[in-house]
C-alpha positions in Angstrom: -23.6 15.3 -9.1 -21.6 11.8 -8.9 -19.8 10.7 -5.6 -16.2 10.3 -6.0 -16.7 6.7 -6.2 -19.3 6.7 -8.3 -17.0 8.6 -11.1 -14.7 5.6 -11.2 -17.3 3.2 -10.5 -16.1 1.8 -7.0 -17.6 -0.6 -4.9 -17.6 0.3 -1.4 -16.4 -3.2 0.4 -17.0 -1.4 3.8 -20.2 0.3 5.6 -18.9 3.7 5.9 -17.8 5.8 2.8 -17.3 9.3 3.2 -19.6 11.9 0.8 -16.4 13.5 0.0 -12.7 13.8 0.5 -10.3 17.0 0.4 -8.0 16.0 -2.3 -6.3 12.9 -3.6 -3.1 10.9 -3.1 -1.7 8.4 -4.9 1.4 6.4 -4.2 1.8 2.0 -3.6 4.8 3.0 -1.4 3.5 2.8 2.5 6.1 5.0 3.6 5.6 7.8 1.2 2.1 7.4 1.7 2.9 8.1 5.7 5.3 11.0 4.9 3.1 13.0 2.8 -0.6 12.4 2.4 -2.9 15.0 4.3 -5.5 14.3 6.5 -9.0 13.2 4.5 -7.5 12.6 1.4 -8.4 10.0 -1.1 -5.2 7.3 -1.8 -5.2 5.4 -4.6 -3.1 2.4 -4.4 -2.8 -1.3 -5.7 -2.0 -2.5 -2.1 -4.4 -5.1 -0.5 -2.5 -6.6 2.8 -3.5 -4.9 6.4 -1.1 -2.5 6.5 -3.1 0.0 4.3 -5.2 0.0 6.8 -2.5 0.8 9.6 -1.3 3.9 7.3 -4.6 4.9 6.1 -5.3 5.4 10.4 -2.5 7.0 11.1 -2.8 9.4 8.6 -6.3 9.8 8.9 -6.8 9.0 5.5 -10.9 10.1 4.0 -11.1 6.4 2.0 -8.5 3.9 0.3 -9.3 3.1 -3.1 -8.3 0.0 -4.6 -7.1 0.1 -8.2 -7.1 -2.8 -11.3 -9.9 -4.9 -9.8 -7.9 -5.7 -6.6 -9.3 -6.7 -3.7 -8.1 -7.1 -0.1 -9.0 -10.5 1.4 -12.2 -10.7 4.4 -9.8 -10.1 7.6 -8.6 -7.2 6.1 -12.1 -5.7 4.8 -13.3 -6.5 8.8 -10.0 -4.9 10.3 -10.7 -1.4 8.1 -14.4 -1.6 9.4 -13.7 -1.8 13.1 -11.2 0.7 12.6 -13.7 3.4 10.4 -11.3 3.0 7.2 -13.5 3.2 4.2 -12.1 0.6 1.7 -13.5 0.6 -1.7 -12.2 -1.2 -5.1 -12.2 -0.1 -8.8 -11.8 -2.0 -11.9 -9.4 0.9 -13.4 -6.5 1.4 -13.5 -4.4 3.8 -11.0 -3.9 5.6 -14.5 -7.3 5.8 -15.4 -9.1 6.1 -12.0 -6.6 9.4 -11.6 -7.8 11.1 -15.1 -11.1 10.6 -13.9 -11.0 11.9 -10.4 -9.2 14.8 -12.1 -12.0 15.6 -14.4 -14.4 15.6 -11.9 -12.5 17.8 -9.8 -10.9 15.8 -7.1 -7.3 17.7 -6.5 
């Protein structure tokens, strides 16, 4: 059986990725992100600056995954480290990377 990231073909940019996460949440708007996402979720977003790593803390957020090929520059890959924020990227779309995570069962 395939990881989540492995189903949407993510590469990790930090050491620690979780196995697994208990559901999926997508929004590019930090403060909806901070008013509903639950605990060990995935979030899919388009967001590269440091604050996704502030919310994705706070929240205690499973991983961040980074949609259309973006990527967050070095200080911000090193900030999510320290902090135990798995940060990984995608090529797909939010779209796509959503359909996928669906079929394989992410809710």
């Amino acid at each position: 059986m395939k990881t989540f990231w492995e189903v949407v073909r993510a590469e990790p940019l930090t050491d620690h990725v979780p196995e697994s996460v208990t559901g999926c949440y997508i929004s590019d708007l930090l403060s909806d992100v901070l008013a509903h996402a639950q605990p060990g979720v995935l979030w899919l977003t388009v967001q590269v600056h440091r604050n996704i790593v502030s919310v994705a803390a706070t929240k205690d957020i499973a991983a961040v995954l980074i949609t259309c090929g973006r990527k967050p520059d070095s200080a911000v890959v090193v900030e999510a480290d320290e902090a135990g924020i798995a940060l990984l990227t995608t090529p797909l779309s939010t779209f796509a990377a959503a359909g996928k995570l669906w079929e394989a069962g992410v809710r």
